[in-house]
C-alpha positions as CSV (number, residue, x, y, z in Angstrom):
1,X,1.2,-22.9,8.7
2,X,4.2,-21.5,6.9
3,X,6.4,-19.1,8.5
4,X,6.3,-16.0,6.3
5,X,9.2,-15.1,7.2
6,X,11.3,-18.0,5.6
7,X,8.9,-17.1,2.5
8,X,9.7,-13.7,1.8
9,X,12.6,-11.2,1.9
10,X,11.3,-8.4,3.8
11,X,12.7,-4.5,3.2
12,X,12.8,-1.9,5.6
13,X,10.8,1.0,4.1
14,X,9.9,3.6,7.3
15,X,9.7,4.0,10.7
16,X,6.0,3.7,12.0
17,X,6.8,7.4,13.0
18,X,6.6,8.4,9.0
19,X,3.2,7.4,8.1
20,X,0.7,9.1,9.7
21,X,-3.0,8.1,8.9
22,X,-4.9,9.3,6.2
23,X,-1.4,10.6,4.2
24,X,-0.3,7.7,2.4
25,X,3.9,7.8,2.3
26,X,5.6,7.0,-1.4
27,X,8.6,4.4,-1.1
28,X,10.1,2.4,-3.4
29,X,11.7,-1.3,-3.3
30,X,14.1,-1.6,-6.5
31,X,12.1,-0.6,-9.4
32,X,8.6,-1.2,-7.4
33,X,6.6,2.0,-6.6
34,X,4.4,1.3,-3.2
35,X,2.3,3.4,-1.2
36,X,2.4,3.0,2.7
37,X,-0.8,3.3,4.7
38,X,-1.4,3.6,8.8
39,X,-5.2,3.0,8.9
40,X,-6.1,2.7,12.4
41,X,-2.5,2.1,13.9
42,X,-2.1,-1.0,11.2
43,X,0.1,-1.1,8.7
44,X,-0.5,-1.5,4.8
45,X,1.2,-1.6,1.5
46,X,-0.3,-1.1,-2.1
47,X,1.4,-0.5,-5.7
48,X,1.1,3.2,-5.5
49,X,-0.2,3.7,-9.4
50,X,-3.5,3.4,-10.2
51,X,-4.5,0.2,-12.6
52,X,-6.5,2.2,-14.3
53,X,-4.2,5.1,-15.6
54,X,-0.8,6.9,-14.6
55,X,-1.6,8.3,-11.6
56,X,0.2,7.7,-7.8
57,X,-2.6,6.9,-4.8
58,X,-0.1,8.4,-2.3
59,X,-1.5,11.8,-4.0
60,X,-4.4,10.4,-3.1
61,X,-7.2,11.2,-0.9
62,X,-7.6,8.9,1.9
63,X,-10.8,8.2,4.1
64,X,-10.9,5.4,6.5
65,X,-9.7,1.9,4.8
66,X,-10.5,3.4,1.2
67,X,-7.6,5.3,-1.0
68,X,-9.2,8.1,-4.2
69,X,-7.2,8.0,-6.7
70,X,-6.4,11.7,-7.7
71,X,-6.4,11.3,-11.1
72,X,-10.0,10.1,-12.2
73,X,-11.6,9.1,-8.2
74,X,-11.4,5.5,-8.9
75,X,-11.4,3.9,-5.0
76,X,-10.0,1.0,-3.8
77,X,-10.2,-0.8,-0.4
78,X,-6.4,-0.5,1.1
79,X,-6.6,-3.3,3.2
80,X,-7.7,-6.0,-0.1
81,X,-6.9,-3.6,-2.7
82,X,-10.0,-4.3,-4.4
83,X,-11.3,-1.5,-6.7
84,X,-14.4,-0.2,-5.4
85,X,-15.3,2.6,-8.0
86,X,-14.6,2.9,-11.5
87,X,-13.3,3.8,-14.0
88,X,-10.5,1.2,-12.5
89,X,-11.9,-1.9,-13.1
90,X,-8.9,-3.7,-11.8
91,X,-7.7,-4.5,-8.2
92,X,-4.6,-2.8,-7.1
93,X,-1.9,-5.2,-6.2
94,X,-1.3,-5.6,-2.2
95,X,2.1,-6.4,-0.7
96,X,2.8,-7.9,2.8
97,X,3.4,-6.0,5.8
98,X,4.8,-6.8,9.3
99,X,6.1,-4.6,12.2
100,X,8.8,-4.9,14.3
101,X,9.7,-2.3,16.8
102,X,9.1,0.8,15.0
103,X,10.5,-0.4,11.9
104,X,7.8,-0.9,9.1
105,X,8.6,-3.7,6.1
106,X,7.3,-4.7,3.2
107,X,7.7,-7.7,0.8
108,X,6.9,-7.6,-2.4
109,X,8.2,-11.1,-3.7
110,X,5.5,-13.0,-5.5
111,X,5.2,-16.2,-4.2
């Protein structure tokens, strides 16, 4: 197995502290909009607009693993990012997560 970390270029984006479960936290890499998740003490990271239409999931309504988008409902499973309900018919893109300390990162390289 690869070590991920030689694979990616990880970016500090909160303290675990910041993201408190069920209130997804905005934050941004460059140009790349992401929304941060704590479901169930772990850690993840989506693109934070909906596929579907202009709308950011960190407005969203979170219950369990599943994000609402607050524009039109469309759901998506946070941990896969797959679309659940429509309209979206697309998945919404996942980004790697790891921990260290209380320091949260997130890659979003495409590999």
């Amino acid at each position: 197995m690869a070590d991920t970390d030689a694979t990616y270029e990880w970016h500090r984006v909160a303290s675990i502290g910041e993201v408190e479960e069920d209130e997804p936290k905005p934050v941004r890499i460059g140009e790349t909009l992401i929304a941060l998740y704590n479901v169930k003490n772990t850690y993840y990271a989506t693109a934070d607009v909906c596929p579907h239409e202009f709308a950011l999931l960190s407005d969203g309504y979170v219950e369990d693993d599943v994000v609402e988008c607050p524009l039109h409902q469309a759901r998506f499973h946070i941990p896969t990012g797959k679309v659940l309900d429509p309209p979206a018919e697309d998945d919404v893109a996942i980004y790697p997560v790891k921990v260290e300390g209380e320091d949260i990162f997130v890659n979003i390289s495409k590999s």
